[in-house]
C-alpha positions as CSV (number, residue, x, y, z in Angstrom):
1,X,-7.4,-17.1,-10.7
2,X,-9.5,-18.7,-8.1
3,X,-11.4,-15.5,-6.1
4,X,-10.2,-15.2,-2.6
5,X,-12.0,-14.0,0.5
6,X,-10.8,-10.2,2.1
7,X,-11.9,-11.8,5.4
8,X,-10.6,-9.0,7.5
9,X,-8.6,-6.2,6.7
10,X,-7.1,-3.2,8.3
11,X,-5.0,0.1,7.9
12,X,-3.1,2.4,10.1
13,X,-1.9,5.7,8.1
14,X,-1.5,9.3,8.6
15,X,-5.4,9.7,8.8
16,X,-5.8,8.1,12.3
17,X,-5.6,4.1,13.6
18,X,-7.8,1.8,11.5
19,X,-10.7,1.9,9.1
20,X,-13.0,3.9,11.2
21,X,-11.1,7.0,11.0
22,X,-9.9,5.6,7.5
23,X,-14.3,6.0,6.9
24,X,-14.8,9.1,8.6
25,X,-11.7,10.7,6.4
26,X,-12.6,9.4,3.4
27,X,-16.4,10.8,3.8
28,X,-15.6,14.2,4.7
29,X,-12.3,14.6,3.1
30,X,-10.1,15.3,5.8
31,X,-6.5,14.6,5.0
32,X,-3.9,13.3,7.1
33,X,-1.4,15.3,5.0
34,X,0.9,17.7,7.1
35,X,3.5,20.3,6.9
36,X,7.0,17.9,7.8
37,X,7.7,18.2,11.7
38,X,10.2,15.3,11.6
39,X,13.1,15.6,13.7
40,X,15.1,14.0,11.7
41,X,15.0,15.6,8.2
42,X,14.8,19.4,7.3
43,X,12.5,19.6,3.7
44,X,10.2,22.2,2.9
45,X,7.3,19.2,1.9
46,X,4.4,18.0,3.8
47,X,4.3,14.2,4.3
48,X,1.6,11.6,6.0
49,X,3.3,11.2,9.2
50,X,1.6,8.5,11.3
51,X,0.8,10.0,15.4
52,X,2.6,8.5,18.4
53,X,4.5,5.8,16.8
54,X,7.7,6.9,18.9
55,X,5.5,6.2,22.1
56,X,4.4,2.8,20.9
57,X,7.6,-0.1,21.2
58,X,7.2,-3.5,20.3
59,X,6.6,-6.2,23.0
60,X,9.5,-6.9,25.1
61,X,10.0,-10.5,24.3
62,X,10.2,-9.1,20.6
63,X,12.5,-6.1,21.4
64,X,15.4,-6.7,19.3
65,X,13.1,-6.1,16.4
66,X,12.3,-2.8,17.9
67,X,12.1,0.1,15.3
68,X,10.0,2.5,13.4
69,X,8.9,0.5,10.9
70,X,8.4,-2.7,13.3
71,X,6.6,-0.7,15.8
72,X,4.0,0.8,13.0
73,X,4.0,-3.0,12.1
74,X,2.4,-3.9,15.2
75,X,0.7,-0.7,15.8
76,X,-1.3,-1.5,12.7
77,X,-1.8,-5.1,13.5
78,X,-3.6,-4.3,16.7
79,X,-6.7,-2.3,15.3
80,X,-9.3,-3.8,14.0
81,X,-9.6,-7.0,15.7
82,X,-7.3,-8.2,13.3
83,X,-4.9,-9.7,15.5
84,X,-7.7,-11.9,17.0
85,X,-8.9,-12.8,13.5
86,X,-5.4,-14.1,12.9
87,X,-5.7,-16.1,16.4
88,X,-9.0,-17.8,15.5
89,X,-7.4,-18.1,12.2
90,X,-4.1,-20.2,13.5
91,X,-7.0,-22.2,15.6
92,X,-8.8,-23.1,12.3
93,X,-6.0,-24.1,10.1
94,X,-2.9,-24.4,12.2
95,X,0.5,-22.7,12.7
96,X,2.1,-24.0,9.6
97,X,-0.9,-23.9,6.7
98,X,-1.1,-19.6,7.6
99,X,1.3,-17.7,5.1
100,X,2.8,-14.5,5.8
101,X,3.3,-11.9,2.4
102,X,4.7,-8.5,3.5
103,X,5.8,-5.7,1.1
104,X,8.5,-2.8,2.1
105,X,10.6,-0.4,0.1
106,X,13.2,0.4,3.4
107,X,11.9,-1.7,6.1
108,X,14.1,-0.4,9.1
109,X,16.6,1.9,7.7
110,X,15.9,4.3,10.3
111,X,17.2,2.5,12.3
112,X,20.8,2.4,10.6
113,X,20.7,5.7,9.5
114,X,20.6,6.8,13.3
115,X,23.5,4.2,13.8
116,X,25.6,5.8,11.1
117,X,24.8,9.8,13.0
118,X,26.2,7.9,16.4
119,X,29.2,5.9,15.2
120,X,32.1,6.3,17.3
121,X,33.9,9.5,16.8
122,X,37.7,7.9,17.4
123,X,37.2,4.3,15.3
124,X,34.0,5.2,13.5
125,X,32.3,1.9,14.9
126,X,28.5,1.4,15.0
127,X,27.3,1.4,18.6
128,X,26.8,-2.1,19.6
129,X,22.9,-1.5,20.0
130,X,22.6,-1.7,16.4
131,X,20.9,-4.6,15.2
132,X,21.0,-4.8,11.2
133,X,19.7,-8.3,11.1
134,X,16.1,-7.6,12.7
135,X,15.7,-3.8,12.1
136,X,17.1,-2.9,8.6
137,X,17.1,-6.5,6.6
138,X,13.9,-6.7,4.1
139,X,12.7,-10.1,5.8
140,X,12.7,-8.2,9.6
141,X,9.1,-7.3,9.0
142,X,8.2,-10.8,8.2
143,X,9.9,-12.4,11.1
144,X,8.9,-10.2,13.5
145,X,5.3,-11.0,12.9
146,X,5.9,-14.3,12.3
147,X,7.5,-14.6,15.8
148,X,4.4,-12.3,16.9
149,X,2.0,-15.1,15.6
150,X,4.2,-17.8,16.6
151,X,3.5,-18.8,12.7
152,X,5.3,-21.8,10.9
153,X,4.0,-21.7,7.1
154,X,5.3,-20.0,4.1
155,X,6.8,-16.4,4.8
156,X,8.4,-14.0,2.1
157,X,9.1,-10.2,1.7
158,X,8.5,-8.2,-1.4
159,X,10.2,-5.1,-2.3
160,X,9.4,-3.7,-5.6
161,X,9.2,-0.3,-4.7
162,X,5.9,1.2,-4.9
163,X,3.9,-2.1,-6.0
164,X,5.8,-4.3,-3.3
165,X,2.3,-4.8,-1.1
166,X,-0.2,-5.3,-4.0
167,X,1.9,-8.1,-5.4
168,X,1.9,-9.8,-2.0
169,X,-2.2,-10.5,-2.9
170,X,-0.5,-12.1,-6.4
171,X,1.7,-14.1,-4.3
172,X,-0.4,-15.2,-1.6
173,X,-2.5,-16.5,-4.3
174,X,-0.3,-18.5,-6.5
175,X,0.9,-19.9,-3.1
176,X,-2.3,-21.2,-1.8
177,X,-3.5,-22.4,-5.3
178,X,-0.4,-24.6,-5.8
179,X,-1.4,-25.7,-1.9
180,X,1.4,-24.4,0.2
181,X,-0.8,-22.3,2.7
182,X,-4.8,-22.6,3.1
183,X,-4.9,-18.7,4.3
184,X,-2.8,-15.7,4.1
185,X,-2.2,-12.9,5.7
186,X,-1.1,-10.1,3.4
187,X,-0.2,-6.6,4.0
188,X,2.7,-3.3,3.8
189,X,4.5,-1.6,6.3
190,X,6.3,1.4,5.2
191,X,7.8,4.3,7.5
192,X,9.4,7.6,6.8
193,X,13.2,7.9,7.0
194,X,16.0,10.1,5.5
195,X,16.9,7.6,2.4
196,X,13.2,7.9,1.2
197,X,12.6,12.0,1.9
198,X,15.9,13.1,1.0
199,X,16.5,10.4,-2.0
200,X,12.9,12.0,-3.6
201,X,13.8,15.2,-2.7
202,X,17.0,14.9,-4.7
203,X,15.0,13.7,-7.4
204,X,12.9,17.2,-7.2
205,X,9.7,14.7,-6.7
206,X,8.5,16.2,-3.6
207,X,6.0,18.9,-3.1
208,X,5.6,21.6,-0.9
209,X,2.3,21.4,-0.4
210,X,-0.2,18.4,0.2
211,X,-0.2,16.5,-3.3
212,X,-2.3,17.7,-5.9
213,X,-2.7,14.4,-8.3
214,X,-3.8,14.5,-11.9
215,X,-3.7,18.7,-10.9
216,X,-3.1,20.9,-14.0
217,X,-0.4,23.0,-11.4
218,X,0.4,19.3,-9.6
219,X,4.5,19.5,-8.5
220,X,5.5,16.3,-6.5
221,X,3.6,13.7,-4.1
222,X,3.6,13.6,-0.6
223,X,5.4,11.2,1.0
224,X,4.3,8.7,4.0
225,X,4.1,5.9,6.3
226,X,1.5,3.3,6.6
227,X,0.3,-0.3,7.7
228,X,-2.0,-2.4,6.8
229,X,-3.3,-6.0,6.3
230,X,-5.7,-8.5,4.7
231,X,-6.5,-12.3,5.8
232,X,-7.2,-14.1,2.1
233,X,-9.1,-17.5,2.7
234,X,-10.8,-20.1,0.3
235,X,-14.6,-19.0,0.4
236,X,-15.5,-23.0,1.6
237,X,-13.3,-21.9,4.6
238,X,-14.9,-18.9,6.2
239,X,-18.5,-16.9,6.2
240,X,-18.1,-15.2,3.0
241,X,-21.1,-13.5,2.4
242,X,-21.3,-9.8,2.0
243,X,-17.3,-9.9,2.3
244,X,-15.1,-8.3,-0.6
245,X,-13.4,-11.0,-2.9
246,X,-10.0,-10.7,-4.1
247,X,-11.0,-11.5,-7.8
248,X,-7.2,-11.1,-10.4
249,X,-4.4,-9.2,-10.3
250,X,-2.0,-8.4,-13.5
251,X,2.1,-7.6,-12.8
252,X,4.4,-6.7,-15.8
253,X,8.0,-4.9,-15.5
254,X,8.2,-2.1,-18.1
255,X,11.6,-1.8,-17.4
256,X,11.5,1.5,-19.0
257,X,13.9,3.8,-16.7
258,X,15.0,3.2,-13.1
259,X,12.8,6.3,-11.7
260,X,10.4,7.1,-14.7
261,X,7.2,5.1,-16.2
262,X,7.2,4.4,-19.9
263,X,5.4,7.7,-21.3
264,X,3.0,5.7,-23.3
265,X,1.5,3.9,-20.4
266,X,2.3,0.5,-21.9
267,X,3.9,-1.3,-19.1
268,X,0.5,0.3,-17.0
269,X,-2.0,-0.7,-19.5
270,X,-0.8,-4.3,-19.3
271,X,-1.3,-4.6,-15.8
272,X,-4.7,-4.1,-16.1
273,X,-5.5,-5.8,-19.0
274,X,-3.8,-9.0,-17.7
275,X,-5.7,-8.1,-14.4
276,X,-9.0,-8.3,-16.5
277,X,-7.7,-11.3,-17.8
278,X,-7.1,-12.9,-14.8
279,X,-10.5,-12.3,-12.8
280,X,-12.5,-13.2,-16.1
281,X,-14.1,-9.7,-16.3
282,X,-14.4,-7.4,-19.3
283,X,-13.0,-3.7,-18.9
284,X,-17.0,-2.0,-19.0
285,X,-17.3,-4.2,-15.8
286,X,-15.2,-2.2,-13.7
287,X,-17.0,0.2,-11.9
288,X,-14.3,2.3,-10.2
289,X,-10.8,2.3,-10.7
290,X,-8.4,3.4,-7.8
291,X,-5.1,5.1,-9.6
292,X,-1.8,5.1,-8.6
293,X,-1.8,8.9,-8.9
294,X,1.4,10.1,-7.7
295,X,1.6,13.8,-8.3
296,X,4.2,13.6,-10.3
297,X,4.4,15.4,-13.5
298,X,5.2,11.8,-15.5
299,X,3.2,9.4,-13.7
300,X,-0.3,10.5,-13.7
301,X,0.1,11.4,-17.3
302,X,1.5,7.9,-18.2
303,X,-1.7,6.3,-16.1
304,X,-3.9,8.7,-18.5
305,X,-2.5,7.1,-21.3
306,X,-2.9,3.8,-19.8
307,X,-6.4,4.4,-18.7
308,X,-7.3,5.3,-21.7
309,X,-6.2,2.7,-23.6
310,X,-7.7,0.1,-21.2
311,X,-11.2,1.9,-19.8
312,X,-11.8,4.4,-22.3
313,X,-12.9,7.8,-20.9
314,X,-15.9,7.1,-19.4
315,X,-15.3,4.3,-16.2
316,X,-14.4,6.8,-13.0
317,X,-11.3,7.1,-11.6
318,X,-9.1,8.8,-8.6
319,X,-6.4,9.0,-6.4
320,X,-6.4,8.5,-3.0
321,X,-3.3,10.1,-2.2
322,X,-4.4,13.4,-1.0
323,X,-5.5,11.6,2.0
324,X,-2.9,9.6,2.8
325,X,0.1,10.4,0.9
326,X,2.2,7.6,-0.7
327,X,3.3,4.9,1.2
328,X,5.4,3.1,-0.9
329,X,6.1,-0.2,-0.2
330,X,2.2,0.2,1.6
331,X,0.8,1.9,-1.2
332,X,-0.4,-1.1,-2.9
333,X,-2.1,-2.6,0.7
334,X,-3.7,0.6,1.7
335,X,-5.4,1.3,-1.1
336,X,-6.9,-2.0,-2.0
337,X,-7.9,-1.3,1.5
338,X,-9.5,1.8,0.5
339,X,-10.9,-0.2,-2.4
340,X,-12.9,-2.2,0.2
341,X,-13.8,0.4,1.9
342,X,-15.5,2.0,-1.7
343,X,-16.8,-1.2,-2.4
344,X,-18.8,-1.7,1.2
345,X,-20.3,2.0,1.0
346,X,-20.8,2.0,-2.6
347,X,-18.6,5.3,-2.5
348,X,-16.3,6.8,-4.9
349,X,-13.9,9.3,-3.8
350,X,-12.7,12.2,-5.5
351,X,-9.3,13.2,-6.1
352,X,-8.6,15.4,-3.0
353,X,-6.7,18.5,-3.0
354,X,-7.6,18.7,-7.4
355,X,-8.4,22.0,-8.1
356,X,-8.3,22.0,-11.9
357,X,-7.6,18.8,-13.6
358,X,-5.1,18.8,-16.4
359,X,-6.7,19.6,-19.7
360,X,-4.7,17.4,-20.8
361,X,-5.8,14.4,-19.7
362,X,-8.6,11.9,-21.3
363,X,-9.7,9.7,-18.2
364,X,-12.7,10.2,-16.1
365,X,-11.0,11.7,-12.9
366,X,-13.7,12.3,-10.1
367,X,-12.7,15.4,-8.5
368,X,-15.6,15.5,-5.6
369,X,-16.8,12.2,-3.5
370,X,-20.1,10.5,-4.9
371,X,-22.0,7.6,-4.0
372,X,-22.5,5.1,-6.4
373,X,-23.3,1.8,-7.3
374,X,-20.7,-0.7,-7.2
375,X,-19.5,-3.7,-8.7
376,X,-15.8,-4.4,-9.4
377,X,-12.9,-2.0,-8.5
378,X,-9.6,-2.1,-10.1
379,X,-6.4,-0.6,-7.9
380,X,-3.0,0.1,-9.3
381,X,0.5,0.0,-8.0
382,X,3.3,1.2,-10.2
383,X,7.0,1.1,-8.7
384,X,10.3,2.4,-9.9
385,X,11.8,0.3,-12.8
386,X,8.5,-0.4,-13.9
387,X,7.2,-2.6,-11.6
388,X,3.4,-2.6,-12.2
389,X,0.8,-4.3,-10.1
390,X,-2.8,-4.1,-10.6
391,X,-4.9,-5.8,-7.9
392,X,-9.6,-6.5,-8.3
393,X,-12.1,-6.6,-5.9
394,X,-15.8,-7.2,-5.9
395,X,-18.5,-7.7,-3.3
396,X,-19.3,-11.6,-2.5
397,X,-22.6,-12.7,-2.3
């Protein structure tokens, strides 16, 4: 693929509102990880829970999108400067030429899921506040900020479970090299509901305590909310220098099991290799390599497999989960974020709350933060049904 210019990015998760606090986490690994508090669930499991998005509606011209996941929308689109980036980019390439590529796994389900506790007690109606169209519907995110923007161009929604916003940065680029958009913005919004907590829970996924990935004693993720974004541009469109560039992605469907990755790590493994393949790189080139890392018994020792078969045991590697939790349909957004972040700082970080890695595993998990040179960093995103995503970055110069 043609490399793409990162020229601004952003991320609103459980560790505070935008990258600074995303930085200062990060460095002195502080988690945003908490024991659950949510009014609206009762599981013994800690989760990312993002602060005060209850206090924070959408605009009033915009209110019948009003909903958790909409709000953290524009929550997240407010830090950063990012909304004025978007601005001065409408100025620069118009209205319609701006493409929009979001990725959910429940959007506003919340939303419904309150309607369904409040239905009618004599005809079982839903109260007449409900509005499925731009609360629940996959494409709500998407309009909403495309009515936000006022923005005209190209505008899409993916939801592939947990890969759903790193394949937006696949999207956004086949769309702009076939010359449907000259910019996009891409991103993930993904809030915590009941379908999500009590659907994993069922699924004895969950953990009771902050995640533990790639942990020898490791017993479920932590799950969480998040947003985030990225504006991709041509580099002969924008000051690229020093930015990151978006340099290949890879996406294959395992199709393996509806919850479970292929133990082998196949489906995983291609990913990255057609990620490679894609930016032109070899795998010794890669100087970091951002995991899925789940928690989950299954996953992370799939990834091993994968990582092995792909890196070798010697190119670093780590989850960022401990931090933030998983996001889901934000996962793949927020830590390409992250991947910036490592990339700017020349900082890899170790996976937090690891005690004792699994002796069973091959791959070069970091297990404490180190600065290091840096070149190219690789981030995977594997979703149920084996929906696989891997997304590389490098410094522009």
């Amino acid at each position: 693929m043609k490399p793409l210019i990162v020229s601004k990015f952003t991320l609103t998760s459980a560790v505070g509102y935008g990258l600074k606090d995303l930085e200062e986490a990060l460095l002195n690994q502080r988690s945003g990880l908490r024991a659950c508090d949510l009014d609206f669930v009762s599981i013994d499991t800690y989760i990312g829970r993002v602060k005060e998005i209850e206090a924070n509606p959408v605009v009033d011209r915009l209110k019948k999108f009003d909903c958790r996941n909409n709000r953290l929308a524009q929550l997240a689109l407010r830090q950063d400067g990012f909304e004025q980036s978007v601005e001065d980019a409408i100025i620069r390439y118009g209205s319609g030429r701006i493409g929009l590529f979001l990725g959910t796994s429940t959007s506003g389900i919340l939303q419904t899921e309150m309607a369904y506790q409040n239905r009618d007690s004599a005809t079982g109606d839903l109260p007449e506040t409900f509005n499925y169209k731009e609360t629940q519907n996959n494409f709500s995110v998407a309009a909403f900020i495309q009515k936000y923007f006022k923005l005209k161009g190209p505008a899409l929604v993916i939801s592939t479970a947990c890969s759903s916003s790193a394949k937006v940065f696949a999207e956004a680029s086949r769309f702009i090299e076939s010359g449907f958009c000259d910019a996009a913005i891409v991103g993930g919004v993904d809030s915590l509901c009941m379908t999500t907590l009590y659907g994993f829970s069922s699924l004895d996924l969950v953990s009771s305590k902050a995640c533990r990935p790639a942990d020898e004693d490791r017993d479920g993720l932590s799950l969480a909310e998040a947003g985030g974004y990225a504006l991709l541009e041509k580099p002969e469109n924008c000051d690229s220098q020093d930015n990151i560039a978006f340099l290949g992605y890879g996406e294959s469907s395992d199709a393996y099991h509806m919850t479970s990755p292929q133990p082998d790590g196949r489906g995983m493994a291609d990913s990255m290799e057609m990620a490679l393949e894609s930016s032109g790189l070899n795998a010794n080139q890669i100087s970091y390599v951002n995991l899925h890392g789940t928690a989950t018994e299954t996953n992370d020792k799939a990834e091993d497999k994968a990582m092995i078969k792909v890196f070798g045991s010697s190119t670093p590697c780590s989850s960022t989960k401990g931090w933030i939790g998983h996001t889901l349909g934000a996962a793949g957004v927020a830590e390409a974020i992250i991947c910036g972040i490592c990339l700017k700082n020349n900082f890899i970080p170790g996976s937090l709350n690891t005690d004792s890695l699994d002796p069973g595993f091959d791959s070069n998990v970091i297990l404490e933060n180190r600065t290091e040179k840096l070149t190219y960093v690789l981030s995977n995103s594997f979703g149920f049904g084996g929906n696989n995503c891997s997304l590389i970055f490098g410094v522009h110069s």
